[in-house]
The first five atom37 places (N, CA, C, CB, O) and aatype in JSON, in Angstrom:
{
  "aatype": [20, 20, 20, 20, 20, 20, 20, 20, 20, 20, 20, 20, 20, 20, 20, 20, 20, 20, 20, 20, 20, 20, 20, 20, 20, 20, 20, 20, 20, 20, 20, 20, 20, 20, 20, 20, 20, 20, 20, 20, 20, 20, 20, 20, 20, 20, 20, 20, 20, 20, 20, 20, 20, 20, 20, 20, 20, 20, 20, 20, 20, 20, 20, 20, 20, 20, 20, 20, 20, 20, 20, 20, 20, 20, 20, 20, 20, 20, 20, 20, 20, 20, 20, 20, 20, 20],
  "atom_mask": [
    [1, 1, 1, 1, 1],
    [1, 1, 1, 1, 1],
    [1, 1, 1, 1, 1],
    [1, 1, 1, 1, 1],
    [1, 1, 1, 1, 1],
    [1, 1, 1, 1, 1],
    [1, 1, 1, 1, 1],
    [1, 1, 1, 1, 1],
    [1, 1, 1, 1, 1],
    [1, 1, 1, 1, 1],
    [1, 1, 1, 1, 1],
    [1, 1, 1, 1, 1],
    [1, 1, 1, 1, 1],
    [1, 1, 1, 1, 1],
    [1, 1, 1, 1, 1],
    [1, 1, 1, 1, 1],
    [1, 1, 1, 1, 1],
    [1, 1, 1, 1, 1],
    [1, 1, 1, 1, 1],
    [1, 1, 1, 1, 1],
    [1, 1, 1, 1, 1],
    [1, 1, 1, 1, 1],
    [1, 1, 1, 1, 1],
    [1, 1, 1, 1, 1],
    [1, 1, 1, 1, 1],
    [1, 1, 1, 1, 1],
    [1, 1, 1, 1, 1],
    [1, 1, 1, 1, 1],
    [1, 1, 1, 1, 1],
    [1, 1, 1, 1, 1],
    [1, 1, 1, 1, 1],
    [1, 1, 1, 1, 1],
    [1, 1, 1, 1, 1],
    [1, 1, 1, 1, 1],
    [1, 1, 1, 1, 1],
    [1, 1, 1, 1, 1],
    [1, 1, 1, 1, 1],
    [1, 1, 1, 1, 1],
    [1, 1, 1, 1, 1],
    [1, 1, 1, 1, 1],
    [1, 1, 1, 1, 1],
    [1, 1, 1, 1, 1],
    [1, 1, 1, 1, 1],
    [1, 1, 1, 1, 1],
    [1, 1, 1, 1, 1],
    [1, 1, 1, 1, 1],
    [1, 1, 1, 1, 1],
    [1, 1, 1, 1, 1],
    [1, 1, 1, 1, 1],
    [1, 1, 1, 1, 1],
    [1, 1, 1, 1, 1],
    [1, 1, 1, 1, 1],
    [1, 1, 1, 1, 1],
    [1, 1, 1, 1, 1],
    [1, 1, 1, 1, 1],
    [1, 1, 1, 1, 1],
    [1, 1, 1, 1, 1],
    [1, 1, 1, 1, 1],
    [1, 1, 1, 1, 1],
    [1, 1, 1, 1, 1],
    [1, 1, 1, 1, 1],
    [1, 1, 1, 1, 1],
    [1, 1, 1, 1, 1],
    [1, 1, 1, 1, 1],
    [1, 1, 1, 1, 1],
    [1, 1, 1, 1, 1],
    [1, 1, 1, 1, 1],
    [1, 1, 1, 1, 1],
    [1, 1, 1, 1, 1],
    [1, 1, 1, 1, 1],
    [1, 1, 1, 1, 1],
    [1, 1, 1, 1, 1],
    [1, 1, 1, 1, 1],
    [1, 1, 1, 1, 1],
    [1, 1, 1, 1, 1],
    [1, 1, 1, 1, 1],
    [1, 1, 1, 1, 1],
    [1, 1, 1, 1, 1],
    [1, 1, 1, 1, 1],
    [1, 1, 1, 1, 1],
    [1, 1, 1, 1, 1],
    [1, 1, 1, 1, 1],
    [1, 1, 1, 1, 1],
    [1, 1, 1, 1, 1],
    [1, 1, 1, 1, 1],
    [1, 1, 1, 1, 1]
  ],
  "atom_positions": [
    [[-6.43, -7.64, 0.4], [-7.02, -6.43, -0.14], [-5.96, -5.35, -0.26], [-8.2, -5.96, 0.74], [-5.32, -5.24, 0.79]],
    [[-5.65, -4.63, -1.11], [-5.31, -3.75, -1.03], [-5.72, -2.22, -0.38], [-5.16, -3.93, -1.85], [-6.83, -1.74, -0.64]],
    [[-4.74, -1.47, 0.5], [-5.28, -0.34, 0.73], [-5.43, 0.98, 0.02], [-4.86, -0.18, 1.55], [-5.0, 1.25, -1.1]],
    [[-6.43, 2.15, 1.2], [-6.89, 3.28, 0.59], [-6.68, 4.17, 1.23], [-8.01, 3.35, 0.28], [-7.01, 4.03, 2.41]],
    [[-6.2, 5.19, 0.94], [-5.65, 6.44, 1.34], [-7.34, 7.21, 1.54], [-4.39, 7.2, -0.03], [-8.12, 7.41, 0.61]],
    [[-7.61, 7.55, 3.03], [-9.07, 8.47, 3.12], [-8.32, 9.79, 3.25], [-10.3, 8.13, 4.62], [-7.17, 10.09, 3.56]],
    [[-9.73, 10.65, 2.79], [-9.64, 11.67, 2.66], [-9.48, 12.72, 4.21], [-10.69, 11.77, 1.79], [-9.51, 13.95, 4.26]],
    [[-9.26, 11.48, 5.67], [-8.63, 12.27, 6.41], [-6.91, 12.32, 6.3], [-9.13, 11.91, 7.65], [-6.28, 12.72, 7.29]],
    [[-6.12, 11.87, 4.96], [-4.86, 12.64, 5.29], [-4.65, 13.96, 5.21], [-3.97, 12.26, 4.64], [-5.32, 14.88, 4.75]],
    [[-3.36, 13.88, 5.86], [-2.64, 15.11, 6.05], [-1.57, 15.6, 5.2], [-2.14, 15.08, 7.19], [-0.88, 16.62, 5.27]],
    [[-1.61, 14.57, 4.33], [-0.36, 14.72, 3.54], [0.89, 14.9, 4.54], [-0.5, 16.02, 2.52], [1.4, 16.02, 4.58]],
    [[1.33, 14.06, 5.2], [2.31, 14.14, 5.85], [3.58, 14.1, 5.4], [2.19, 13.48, 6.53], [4.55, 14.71, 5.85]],
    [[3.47, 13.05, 4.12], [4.6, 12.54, 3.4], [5.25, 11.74, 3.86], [5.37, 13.26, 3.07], [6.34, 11.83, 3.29]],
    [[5.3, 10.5, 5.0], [5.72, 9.5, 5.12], [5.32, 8.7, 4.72], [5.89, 9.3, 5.84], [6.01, 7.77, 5.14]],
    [[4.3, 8.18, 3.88], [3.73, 7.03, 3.66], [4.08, 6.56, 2.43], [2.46, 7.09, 3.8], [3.94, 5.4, 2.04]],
    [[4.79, 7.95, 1.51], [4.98, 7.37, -0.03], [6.76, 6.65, 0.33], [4.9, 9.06, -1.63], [7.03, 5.51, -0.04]],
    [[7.86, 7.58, 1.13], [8.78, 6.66, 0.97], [9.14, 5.76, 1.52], [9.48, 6.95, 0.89], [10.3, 5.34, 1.44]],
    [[7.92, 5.06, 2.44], [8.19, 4.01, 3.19], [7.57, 2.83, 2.32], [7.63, 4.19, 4.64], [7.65, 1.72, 2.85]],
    [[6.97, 2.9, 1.08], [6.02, 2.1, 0.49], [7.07, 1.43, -0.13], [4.86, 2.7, -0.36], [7.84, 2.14, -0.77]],
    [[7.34, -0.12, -0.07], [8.7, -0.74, -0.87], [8.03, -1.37, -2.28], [9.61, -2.18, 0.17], [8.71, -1.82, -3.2]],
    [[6.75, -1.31, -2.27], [6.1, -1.48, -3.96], [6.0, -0.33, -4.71], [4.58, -2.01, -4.08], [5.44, -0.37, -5.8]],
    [[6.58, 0.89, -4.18], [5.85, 2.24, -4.72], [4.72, 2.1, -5.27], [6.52, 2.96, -5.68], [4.46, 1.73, -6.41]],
    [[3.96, 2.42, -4.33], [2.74, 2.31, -4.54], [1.79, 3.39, -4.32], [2.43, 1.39, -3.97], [0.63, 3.33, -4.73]],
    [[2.14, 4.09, -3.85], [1.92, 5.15, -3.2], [2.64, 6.52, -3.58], [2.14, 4.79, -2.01], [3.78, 6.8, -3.21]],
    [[1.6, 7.56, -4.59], [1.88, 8.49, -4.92], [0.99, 9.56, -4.57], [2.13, 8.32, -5.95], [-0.04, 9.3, -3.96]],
    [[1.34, 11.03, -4.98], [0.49, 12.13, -4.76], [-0.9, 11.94, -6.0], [1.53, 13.66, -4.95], [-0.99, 11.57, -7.18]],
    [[-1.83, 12.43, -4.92], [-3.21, 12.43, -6.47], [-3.61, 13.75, -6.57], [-4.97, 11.46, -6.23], [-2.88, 14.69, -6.88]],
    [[-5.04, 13.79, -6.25], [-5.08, 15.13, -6.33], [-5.74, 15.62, -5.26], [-5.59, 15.58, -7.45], [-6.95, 15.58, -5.07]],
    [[-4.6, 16.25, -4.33], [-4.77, 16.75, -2.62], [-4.55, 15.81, -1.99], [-6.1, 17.26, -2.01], [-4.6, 16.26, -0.85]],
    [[-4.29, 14.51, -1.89], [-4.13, 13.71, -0.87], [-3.45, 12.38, -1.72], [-5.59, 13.48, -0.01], [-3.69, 12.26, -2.92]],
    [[-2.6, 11.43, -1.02], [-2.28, 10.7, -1.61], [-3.01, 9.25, -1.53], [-1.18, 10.83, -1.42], [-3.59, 8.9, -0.5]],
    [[-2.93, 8.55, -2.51], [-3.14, 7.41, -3.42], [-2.72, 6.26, -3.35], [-2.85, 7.61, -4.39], [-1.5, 6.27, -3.18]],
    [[-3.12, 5.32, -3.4], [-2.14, 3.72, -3.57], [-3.01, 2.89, -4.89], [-2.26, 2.42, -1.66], [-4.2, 2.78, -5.16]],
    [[-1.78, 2.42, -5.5], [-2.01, 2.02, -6.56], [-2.0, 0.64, -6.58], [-1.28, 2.56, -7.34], [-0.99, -0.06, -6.67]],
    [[-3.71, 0.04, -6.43], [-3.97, -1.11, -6.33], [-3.35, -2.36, -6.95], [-4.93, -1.04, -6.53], [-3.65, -3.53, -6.73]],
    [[-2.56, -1.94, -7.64], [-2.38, -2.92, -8.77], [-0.56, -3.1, -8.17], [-2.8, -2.11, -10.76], [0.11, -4.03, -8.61]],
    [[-0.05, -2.28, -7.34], [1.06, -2.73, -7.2], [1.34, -2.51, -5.21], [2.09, -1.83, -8.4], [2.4, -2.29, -4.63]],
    [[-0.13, -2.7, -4.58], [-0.05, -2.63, -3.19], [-0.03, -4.12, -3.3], [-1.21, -1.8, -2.26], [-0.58, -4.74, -4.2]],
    [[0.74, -4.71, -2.15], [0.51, -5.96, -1.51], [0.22, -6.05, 0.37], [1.87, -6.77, -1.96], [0.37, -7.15, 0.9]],
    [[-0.04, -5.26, 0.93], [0.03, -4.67, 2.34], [1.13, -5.08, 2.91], [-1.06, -4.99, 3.24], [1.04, -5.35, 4.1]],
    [[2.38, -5.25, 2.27], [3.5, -5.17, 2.2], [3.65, -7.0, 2.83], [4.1, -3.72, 3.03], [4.6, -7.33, 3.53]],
    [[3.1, -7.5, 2.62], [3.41, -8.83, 2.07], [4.53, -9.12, 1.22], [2.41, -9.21, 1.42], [4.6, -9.07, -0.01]],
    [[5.49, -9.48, 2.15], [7.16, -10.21, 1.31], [8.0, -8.88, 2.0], [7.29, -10.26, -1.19], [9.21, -9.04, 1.9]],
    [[7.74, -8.06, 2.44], [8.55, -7.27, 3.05], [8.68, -7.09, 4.45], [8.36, -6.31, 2.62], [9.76, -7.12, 5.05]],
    [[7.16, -6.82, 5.12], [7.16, -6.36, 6.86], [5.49, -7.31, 7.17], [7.03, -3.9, 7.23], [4.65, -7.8, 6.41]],
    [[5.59, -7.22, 8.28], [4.51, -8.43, 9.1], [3.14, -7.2, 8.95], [5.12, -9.03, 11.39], [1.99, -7.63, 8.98]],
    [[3.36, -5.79, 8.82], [2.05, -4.86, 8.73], [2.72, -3.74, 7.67], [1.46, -4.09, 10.47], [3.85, -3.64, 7.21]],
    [[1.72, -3.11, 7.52], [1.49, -2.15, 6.13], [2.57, -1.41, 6.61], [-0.1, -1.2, 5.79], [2.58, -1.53, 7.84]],
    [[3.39, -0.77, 6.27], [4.6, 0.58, 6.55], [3.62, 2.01, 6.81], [5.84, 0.91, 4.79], [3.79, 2.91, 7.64]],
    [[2.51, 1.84, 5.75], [1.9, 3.53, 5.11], [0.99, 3.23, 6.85], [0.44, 3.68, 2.8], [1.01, 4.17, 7.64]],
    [[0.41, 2.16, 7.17], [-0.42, 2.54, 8.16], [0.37, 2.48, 9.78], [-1.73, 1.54, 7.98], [-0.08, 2.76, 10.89]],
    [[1.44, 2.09, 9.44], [2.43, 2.39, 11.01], [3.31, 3.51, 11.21], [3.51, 1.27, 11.31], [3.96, 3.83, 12.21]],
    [[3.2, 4.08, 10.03], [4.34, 5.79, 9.9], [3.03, 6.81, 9.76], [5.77, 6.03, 7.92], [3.4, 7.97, 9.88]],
    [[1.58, 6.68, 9.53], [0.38, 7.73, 9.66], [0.48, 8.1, 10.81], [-1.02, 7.32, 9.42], [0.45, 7.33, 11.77]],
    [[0.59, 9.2, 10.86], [0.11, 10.07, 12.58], [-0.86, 9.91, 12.34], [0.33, 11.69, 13.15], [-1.34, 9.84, 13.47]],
    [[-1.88, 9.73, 11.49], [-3.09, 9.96, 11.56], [-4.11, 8.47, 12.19], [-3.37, 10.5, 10.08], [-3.8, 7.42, 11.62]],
    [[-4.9, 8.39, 12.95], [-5.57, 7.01, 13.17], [-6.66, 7.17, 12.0], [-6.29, 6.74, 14.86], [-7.18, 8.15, 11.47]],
    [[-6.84, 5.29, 11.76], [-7.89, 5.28, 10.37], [-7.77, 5.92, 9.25], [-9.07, 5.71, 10.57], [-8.74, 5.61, 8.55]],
    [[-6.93, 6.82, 8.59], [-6.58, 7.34, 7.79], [-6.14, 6.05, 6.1], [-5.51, 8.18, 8.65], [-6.48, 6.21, 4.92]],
    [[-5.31, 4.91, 6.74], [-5.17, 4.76, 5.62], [-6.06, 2.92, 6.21], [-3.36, 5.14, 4.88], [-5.76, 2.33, 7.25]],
    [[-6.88, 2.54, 5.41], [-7.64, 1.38, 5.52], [-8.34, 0.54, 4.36], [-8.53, 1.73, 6.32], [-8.96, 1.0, 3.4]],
    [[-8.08, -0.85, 4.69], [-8.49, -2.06, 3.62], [-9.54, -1.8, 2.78], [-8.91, -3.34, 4.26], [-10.73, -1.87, 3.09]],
    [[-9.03, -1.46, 1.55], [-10.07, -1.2, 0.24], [-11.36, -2.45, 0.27], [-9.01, -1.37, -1.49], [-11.13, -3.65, 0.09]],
    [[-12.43, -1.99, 0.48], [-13.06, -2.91, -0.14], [-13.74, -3.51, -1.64], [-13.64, -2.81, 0.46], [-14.51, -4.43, -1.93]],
    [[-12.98, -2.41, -2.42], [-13.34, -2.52, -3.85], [-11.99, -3.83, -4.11], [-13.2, -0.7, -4.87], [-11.69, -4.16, -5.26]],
    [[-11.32, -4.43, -2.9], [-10.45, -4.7, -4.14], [-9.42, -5.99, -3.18], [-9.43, -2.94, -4.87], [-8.24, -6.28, -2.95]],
    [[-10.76, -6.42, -2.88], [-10.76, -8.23, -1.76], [-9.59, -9.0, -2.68], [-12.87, -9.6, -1.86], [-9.83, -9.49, -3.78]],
    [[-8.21, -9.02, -1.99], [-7.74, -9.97, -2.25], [-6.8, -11.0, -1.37], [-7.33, -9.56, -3.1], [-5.95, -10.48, -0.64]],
    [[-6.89, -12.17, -1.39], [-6.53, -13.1, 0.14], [-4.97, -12.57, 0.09], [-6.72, -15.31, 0.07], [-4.47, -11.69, -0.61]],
    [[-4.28, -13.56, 1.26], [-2.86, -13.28, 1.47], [-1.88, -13.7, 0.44], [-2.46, -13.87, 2.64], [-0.8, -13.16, 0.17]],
    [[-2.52, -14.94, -0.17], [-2.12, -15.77, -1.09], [-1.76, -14.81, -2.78], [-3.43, -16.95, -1.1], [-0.92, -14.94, -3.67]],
    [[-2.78, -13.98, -2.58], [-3.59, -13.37, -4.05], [-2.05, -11.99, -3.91], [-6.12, -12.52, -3.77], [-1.39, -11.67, -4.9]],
    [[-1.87, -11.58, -2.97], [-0.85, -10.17, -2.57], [0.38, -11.08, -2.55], [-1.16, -9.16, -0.8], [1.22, -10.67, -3.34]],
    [[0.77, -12.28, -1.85], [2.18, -12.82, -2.37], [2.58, -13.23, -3.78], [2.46, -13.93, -1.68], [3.71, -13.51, -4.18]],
    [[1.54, -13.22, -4.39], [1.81, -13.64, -5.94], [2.02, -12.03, -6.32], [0.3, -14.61, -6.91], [2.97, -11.62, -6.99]],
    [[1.14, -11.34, -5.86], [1.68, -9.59, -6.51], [3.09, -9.75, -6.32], [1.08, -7.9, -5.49], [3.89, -9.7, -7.26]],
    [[3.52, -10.0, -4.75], [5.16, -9.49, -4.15], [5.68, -9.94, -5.45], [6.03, -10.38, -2.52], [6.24, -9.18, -6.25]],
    [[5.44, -11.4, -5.68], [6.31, -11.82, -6.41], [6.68, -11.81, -8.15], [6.18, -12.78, -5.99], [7.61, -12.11, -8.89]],
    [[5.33, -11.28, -8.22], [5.44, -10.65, -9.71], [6.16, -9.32, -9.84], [4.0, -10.4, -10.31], [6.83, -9.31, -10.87]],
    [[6.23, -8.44, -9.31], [6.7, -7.21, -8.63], [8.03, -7.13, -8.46], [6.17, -7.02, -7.4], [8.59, -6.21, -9.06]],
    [[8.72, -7.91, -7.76], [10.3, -8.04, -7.44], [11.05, -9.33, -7.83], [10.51, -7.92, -5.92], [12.27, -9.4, -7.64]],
    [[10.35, -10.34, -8.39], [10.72, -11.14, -8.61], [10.64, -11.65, -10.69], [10.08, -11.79, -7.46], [10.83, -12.71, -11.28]],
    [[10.34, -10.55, -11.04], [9.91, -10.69, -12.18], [10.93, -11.8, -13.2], [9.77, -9.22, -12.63], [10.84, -12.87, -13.79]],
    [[12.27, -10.37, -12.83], [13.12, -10.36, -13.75], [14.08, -12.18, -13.66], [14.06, -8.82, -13.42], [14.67, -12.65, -14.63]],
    [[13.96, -13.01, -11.99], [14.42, -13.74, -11.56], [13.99, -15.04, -12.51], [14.19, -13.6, -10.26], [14.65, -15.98, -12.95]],
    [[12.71, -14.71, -12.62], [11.77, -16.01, -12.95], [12.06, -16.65, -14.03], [10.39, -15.75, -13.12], [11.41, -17.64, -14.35]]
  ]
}
């Protein structure tokens, strides 16, 4: 699944440059992850970056609009960074 930025951030601003899909931008008042290029950092770190650099607890958590297995996010990684290889 990809994650969701709730409306308890703080805008802290660690979560967008730790995101290695950029995925994660400003919206409007709080920031965003852009489903289409989150993988919960699958192909990079063993847990999400945006939810281990939040001071905030529960703040950023598994979209449920947008169920996808582990399998379904390593094919993102790899469409994503691996495009140009293929």
């Amino acid at each position: 699944m990809a994650l969701l930025i709730t409306k308890r951030c703080i805008n802290f601003d660690m979560c967008e440059p730790e995101c290695p899909n950029q995925a994660i931008s400003m919206g409007d008042g709080i920031y965003q992850i852009d489903t289409g290029r989150c993988t919960e950092c699958i192909g990079h770190y063993d847990k999400p970056t945006c939810q281990q650099v939040c001071p905030i607890d529960n703040t950023i958590l598994v979209d449920p609009q947008y169920p996808e297995s582990n399998e379904q996010l390593w094919d993102k990684f790899v469409v994503l960074h691996h495009a140009d290889r293929l």
